[in-house]
Structure formats: structure tokens, C-alpha cells
N, C-alpha and C positions, 0 to 999 in steps of 0.2 A: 559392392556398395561402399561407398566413401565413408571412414566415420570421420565426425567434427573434425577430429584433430587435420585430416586431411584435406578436408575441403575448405579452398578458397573464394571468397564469397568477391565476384565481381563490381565494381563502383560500378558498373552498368544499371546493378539491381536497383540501384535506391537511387537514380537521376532519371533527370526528365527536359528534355529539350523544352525552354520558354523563351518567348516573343519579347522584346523590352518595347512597351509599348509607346514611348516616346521616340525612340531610336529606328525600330522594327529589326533592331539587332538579337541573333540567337543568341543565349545563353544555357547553362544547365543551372536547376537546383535540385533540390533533396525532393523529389516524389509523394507526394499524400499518400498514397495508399500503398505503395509500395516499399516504405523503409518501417520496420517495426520497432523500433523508437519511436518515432513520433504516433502510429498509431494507437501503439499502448499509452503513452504521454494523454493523447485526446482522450481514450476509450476509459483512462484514469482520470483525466480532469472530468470529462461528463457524468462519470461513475461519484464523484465524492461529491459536484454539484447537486447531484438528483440527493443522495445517499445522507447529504448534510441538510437538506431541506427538509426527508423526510422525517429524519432523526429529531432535529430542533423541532418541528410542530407537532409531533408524537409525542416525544418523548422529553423537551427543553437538551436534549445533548447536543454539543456541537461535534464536530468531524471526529475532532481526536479522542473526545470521552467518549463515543461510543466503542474506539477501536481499542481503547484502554479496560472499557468492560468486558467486552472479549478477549483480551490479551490475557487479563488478567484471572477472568475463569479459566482459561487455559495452561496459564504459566502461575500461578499465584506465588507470592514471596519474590518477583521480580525487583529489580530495583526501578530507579524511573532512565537512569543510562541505559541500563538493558533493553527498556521499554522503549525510547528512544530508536538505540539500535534497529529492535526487531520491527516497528512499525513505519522505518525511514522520516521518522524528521527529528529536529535539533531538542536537545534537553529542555531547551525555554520553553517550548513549547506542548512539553510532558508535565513540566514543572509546574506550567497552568493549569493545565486538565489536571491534572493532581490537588492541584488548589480547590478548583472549582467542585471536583467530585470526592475529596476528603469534608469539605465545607456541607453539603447535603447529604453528606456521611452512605455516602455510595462505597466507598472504599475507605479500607484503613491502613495505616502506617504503623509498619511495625517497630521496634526496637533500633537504635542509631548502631548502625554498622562498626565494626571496629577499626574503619579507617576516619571513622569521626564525622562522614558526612553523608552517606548513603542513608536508606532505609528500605526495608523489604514492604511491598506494599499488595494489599490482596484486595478482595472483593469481602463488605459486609454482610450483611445476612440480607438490610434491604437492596444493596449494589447486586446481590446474587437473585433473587425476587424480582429487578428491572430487570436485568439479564436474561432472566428463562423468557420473562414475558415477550421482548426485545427476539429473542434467538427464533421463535415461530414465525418471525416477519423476517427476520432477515434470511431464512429456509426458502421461503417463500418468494423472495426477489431474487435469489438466487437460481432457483427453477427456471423463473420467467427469465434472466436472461442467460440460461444455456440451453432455453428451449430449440429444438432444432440438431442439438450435438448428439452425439451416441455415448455410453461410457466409455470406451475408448477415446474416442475426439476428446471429454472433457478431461481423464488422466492425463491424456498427451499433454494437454495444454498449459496445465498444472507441472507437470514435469519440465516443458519450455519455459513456464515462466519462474520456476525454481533456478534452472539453467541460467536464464537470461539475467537475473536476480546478481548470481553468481558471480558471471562474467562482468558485470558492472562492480560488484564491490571490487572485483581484483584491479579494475582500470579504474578505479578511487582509487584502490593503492599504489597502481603501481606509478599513479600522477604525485603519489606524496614519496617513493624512492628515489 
């Protein structure tokens, strides 16, 4: 059996002969169902669509507070870089949700770090109290969609998408060497 390191993954996989419909000239592009980038790409844009619509009219959270209340029960004393980091998007956009969810005192700010601009940031007692309420629905949509998978299927998956996770921060980096 091949492992990763060894196997090379053919541009066969992820192309797909199309038509130019003005021309009737063949071309190739990147396959819908067959390249898992884009599919995770959609299977994430639909996922935070539905996810943020539930959230705001549940709850008034938008995407990134809810993913900050659960970041934040999990990692508490995070800073908002870190949180940044761990959740994939840019600090301005921590830095809102941080606003927004310090402001209805869902979360608090702790002590100014000693490089002068940070702060460790946790969950209040009422941020902790949305949270549990919040964590029995999100249990719940979580079921419904791995309905169909086995525990194996969904650790793999979890483990590929760790994997896959991975391999993308190192080709961030290795785009900024």
C-alpha cells in the first residue's frame, strides 16, 4: 500500500473535458465533484450559509461569534491572533466579533498582554450560558449531517480534514519562502 508520501496524485483526477460552447472547441477544467478543494470550498460555503442564518435568528450571532463562543469554551485565555489563526480568517474580523460579543458581555477581555497590545479573552458566565444552550443544537446538526457515515467514516474524515488543513498552511508558507 502506498503511503501519502509516495503517492502521486494524477491531474487526470481533478479534470474534466468541456465543450466551449461558442467555439465547440474541447477544453479541460477543474471537475466539480472530483477535485476536493472545491468540493470542501462549496460543502463550506453552504455549511456557514445555512449555519449563519441559523445562528443570527436563534441566537442574533453572526458566523464568526458563534465560532468564537465555541473557540473560546474550548481554548479560554486565547488571544484574538490566536483565534484568528485557529478559526481561518483575518484579525479584523476577530477584532469585530470581539467587539460585538464583549459589547453584550458574552465574553471578556482579560489583562493587556505584555507586548502592549494583545489581551487573553474567555467566555462570561452569560457567553458560557449561550454556549451550553447553543452547543445542544449544534450536537444536533451535526448528527443530521453525518447521518449515513459510520464512526470510522466520520474519524477518517476528521483526520483528512486535519491532514488537508495541514498541507494548506505549509503551501501558505511555503508561497511566502
Amino acid at each position: 500500500m502506498d503511503t501519502p508520501e509516495q503517492t502521486l496524485i494524477s491531474e487526470t483526477l481533478f479534470l474534466v473535458d468541456v465543450e466551449d460552447p461558442e467555439t465547440g472547441a474541447t477544453f479541460q477544467t477543474l471537475s466539480i465533484s472530483r477535485t476536493p478543494a472545491m468540493l470542501l470550498s462549496f460543502a463550506a460555503n453552504k455549511f456557514t450559509e445555512a449555519a449563519s442564518a441559523f445562528f443570527k435568528d436563534n441566537f442574533n450571532l453572526g458566523p464568526v461569534d458563534w465560532r468564537m463562543l465555541f473557540l473560546l469554551a474550548r481554548l479560554p485565555g486565547i488571544t484574538a491572533i490566536q483565534a484568528a489563526k485557529t478559526i481561518g480568517v483575518d484579525k479584523g474580523t476577530v477584532s469585530r466579533s470581539v467587539g460585538r460579543l464583549s459589547k453584550t458581555e458574552l465574553i471578556v477581555a482579560g489583562e493587556l498582554h505584555a507586548n502592549g497590545r494583545s489581551r487573553s479573552l474567555s467566555l462570561s458566565q452569560t457567553g458560557r450560558q449561550l454556549h451550553d444552550r447553543i452547543l445542544a443544537e449544534a450536537i444536533d446538526q451535526h448528527r443530521h449531517l453525518l447521518k449515513g457515515f459510520t464512526l470510522s467514516e466520520i474519524n477518517m474524515f476528521c483526520e483528512m480534514l486535519l491532514r488537508f488543513t495541514q498541507n494548506q498552511e505549509d503551501l501558505i508558507q511555503s508561497a511566502r519562502d
